[in-house]
PAFI-615761 format. One record per residue (C-alpha): residue number from 1; residue in one letter; x, y, z. Coordinates in nm, 2 decimals, always signed. Each point is the difference from the previous one (the first is absolute). Layout:
N
<kevex num="NUM" residuo="A" px="X" py="Y" pz="Z"/>
...
//
This chain:
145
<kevex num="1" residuo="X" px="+0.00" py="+0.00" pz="+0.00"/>
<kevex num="2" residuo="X" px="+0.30" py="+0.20" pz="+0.02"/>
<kevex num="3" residuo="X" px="+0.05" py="+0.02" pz="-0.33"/>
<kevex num="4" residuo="X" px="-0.38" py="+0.14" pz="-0.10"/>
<kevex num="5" residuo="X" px="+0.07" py="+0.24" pz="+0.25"/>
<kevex num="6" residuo="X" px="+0.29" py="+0.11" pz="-0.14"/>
<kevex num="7" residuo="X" px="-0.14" py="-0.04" pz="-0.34"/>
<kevex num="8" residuo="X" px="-0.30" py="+0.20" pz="+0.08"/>
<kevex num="9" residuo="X" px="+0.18" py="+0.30" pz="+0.17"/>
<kevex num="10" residuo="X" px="+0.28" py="+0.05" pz="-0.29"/>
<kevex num="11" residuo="X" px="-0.28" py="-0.02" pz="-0.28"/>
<kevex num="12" residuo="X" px="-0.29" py="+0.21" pz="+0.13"/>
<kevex num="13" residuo="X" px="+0.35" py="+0.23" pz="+0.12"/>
<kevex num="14" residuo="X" px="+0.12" py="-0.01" pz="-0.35"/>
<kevex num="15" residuo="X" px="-0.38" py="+0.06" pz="-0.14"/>
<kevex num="16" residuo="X" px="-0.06" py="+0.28" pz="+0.19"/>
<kevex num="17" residuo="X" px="+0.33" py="+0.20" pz="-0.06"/>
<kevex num="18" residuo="X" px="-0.09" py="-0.05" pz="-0.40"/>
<kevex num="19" residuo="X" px="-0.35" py="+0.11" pz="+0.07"/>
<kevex num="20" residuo="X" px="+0.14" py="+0.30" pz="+0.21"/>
<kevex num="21" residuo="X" px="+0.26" py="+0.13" pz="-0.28"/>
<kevex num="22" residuo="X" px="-0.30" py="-0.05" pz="-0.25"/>
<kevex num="23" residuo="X" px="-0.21" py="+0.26" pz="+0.23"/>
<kevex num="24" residuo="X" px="-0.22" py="-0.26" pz="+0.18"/>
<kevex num="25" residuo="X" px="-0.05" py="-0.01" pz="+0.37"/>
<kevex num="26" residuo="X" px="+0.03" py="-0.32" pz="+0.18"/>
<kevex num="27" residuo="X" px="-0.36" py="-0.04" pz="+0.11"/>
<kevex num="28" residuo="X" px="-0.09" py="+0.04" pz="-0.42"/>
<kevex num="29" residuo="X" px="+0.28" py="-0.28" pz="-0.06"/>
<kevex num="30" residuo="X" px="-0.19" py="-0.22" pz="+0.27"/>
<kevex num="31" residuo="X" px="-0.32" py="+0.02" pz="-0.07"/>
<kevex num="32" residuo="X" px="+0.10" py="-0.11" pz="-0.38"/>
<kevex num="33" residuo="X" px="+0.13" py="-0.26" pz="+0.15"/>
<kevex num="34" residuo="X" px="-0.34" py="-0.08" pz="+0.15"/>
<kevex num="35" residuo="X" px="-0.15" py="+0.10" pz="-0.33"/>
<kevex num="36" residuo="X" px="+0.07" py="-0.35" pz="-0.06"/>
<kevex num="37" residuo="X" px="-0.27" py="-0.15" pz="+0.23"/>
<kevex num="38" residuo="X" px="-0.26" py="+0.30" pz="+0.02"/>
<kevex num="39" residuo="X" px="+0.03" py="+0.15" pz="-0.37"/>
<kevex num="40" residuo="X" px="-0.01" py="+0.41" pz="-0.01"/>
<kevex num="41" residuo="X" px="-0.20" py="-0.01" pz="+0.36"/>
<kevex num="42" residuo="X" px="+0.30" py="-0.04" pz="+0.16"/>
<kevex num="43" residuo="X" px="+0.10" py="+0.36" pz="-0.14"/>
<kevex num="44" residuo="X" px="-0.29" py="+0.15" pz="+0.26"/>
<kevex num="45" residuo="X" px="+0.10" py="-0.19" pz="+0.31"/>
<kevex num="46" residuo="X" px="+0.31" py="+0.22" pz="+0.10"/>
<kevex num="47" residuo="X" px="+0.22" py="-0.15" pz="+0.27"/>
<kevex num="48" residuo="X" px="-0.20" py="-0.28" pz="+0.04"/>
<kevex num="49" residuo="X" px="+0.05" py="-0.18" pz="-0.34"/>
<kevex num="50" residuo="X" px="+0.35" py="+0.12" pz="-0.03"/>
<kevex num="51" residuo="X" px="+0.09" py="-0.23" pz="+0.34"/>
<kevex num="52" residuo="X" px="-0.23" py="-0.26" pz="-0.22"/>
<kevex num="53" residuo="X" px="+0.24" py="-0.01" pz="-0.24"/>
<kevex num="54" residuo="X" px="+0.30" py="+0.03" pz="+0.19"/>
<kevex num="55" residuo="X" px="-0.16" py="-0.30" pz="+0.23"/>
<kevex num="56" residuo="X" px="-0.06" py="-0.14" pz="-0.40"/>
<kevex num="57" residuo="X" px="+0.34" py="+0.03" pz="-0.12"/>
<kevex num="58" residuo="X" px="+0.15" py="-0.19" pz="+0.31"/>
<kevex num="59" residuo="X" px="-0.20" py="-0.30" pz="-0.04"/>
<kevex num="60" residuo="X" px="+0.10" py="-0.04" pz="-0.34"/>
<kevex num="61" residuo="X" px="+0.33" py="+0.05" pz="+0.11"/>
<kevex num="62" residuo="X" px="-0.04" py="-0.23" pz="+0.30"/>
<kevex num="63" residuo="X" px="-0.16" py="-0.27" pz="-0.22"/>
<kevex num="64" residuo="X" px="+0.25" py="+0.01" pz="-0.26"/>
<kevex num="65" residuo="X" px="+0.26" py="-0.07" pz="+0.22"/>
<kevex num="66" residuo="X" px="-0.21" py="-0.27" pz="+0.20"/>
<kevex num="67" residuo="X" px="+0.01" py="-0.16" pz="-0.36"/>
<kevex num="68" residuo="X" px="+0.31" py="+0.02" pz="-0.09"/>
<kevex num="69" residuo="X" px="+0.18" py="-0.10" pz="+0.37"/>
<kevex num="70" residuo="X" px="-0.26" py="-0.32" pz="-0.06"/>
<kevex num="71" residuo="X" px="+0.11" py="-0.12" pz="-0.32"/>
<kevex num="72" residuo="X" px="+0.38" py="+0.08" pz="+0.10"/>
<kevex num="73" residuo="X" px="-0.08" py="-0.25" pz="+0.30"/>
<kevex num="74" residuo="X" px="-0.19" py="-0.29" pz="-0.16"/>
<kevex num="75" residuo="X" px="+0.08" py="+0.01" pz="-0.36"/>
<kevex num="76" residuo="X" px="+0.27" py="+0.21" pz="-0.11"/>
<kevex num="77" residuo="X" px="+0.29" py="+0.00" pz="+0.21"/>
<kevex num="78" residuo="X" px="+0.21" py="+0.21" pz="-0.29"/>
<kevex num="79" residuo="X" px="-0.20" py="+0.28" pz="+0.08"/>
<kevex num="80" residuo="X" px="+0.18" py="+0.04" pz="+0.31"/>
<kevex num="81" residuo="X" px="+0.33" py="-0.14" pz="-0.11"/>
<kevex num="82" residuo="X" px="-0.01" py="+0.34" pz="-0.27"/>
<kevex num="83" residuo="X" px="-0.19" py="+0.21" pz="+0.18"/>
<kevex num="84" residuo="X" px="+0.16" py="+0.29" pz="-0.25"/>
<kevex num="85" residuo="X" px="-0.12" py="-0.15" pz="-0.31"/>
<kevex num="86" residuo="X" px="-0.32" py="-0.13" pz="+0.15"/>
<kevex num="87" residuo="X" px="-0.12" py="+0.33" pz="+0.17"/>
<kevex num="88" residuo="X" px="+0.07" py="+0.19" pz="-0.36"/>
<kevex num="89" residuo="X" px="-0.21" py="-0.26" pz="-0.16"/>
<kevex num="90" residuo="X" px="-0.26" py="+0.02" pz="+0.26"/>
<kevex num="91" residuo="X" px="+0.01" py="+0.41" pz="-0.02"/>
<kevex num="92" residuo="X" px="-0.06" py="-0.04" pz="-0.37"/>
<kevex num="93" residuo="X" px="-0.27" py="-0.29" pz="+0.07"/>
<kevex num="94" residuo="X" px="-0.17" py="+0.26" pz="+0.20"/>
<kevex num="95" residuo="X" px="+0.01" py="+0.30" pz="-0.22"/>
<kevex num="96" residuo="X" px="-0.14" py="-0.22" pz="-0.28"/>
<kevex num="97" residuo="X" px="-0.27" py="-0.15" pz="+0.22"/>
<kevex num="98" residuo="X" px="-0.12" py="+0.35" pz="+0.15"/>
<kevex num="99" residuo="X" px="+0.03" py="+0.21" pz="-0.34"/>
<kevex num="100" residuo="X" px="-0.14" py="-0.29" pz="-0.30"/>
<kevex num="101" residuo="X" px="-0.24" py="-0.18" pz="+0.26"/>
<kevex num="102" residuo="X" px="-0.15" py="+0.17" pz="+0.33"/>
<kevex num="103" residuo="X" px="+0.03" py="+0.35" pz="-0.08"/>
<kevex num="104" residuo="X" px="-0.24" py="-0.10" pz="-0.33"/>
<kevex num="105" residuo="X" px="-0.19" py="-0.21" pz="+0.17"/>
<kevex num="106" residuo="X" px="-0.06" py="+0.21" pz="+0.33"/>
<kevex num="107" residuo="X" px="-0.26" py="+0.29" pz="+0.03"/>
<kevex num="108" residuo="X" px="+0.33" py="+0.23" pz="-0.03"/>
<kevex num="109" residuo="X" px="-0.19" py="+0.25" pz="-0.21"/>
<kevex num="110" residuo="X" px="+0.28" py="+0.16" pz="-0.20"/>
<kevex num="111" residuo="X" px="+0.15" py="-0.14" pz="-0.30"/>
<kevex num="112" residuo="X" px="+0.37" py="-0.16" pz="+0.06"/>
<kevex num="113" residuo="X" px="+0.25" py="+0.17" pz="-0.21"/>
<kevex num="114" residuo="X" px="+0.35" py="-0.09" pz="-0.06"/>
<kevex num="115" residuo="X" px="+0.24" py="+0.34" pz="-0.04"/>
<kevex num="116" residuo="X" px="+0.35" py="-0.06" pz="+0.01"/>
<kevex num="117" residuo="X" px="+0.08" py="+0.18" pz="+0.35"/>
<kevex num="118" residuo="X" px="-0.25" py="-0.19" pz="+0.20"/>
<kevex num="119" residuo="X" px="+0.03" py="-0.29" pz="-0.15"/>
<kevex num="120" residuo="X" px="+0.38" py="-0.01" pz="+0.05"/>
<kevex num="121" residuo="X" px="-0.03" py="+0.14" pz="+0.31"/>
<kevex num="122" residuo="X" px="-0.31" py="-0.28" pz="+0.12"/>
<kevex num="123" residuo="X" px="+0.17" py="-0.32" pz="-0.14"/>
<kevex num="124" residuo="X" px="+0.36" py="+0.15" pz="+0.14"/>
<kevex num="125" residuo="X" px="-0.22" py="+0.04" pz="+0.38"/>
<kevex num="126" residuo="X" px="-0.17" py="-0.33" pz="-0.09"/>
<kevex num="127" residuo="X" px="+0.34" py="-0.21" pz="-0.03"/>
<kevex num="128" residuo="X" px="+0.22" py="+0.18" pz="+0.27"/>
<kevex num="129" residuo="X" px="-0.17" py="+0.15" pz="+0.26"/>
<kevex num="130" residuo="X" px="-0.37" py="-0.32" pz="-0.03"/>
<kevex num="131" residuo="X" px="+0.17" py="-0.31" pz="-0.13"/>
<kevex num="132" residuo="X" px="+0.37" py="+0.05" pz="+0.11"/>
<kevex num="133" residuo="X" px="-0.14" py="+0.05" pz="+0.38"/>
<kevex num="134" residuo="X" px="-0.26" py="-0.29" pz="+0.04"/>
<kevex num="135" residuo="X" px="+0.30" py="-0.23" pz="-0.15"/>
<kevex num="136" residuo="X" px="+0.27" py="+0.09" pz="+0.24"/>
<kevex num="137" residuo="X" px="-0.24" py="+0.00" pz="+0.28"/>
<kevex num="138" residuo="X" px="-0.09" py="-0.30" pz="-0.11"/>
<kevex num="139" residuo="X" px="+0.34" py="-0.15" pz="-0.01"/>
<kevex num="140" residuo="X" px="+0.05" py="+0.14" pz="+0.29"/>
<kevex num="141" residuo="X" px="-0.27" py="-0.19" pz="+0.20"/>
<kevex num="142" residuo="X" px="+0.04" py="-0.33" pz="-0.15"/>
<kevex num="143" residuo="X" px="+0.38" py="-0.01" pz="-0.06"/>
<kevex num="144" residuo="X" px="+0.19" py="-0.07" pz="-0.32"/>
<kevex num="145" residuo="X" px="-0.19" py="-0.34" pz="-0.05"/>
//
């Protein structure tokens, strides 16, 4: 659970400096999160569905890393044996799965674009400061196999 934590705190860091420099205030950044689960409602909740989505964003983090740890335990020991080439891939695993599948499929009501500068900046947070974490913490925890 380390790792998620860590995951979570570097990301939604990382998220909301790029937000910031692009003018938006945090609680705008985390209520898109929320966006995700409530659709443009959760633009006219204030506070309240910007801790939504912060609450939102760590149990995605929290669950991806409850994944991975559990298949680097039972199924895939090399995951922990290369936790640097294992937490890249995972990063990237995530970006693809959050930006071509749930963001899509969610009630996120915006339309996901792809510009260079936040996608390179997204897949660069996505493989070093989400996948890189959850695979060292997970190394960490279980040992070099």
């Amino acid at each position: 659970m380390v790792g998620g934590g860590l995951a979570g705190t570097f990301d939604i860091a990382y998220a909301i400096s790029f937000a910031a420099w692009r003018g938006m205030p945090p609680e705008k950044l985390l209520q898109l999160v929320a966006s995700g689960l409530l659709g443009s409602a959760a633009y006219d909740g204030g506070w309240n569905t910007a801790l939504l989505g912060l609450g939102l964003h760590f149990l995605i983090s929290l669950a991806a890393a409850a994944v991975f740890y559990t298949v680097a335990r039972r199924w895939l020991p090399v995951l922990r044996t290369h936790p640097i080439e294992a937490g890249l891939a995972f990063g990237l695993g995530m970006f693809a799965l959050m930006n071509f599948i749930v963001l899509p499929l969610s009630a996120f009501p915006h339309p996901v674009r792809f510009t260079a500068l936040a996608t390179g900046t997204n897949l660069a947070s996505h493989l070093f400061l989400f996948g890189l974490p959850i695979a060292l913490a997970t190394r960490r925890a279980l040992g070099r196999g």
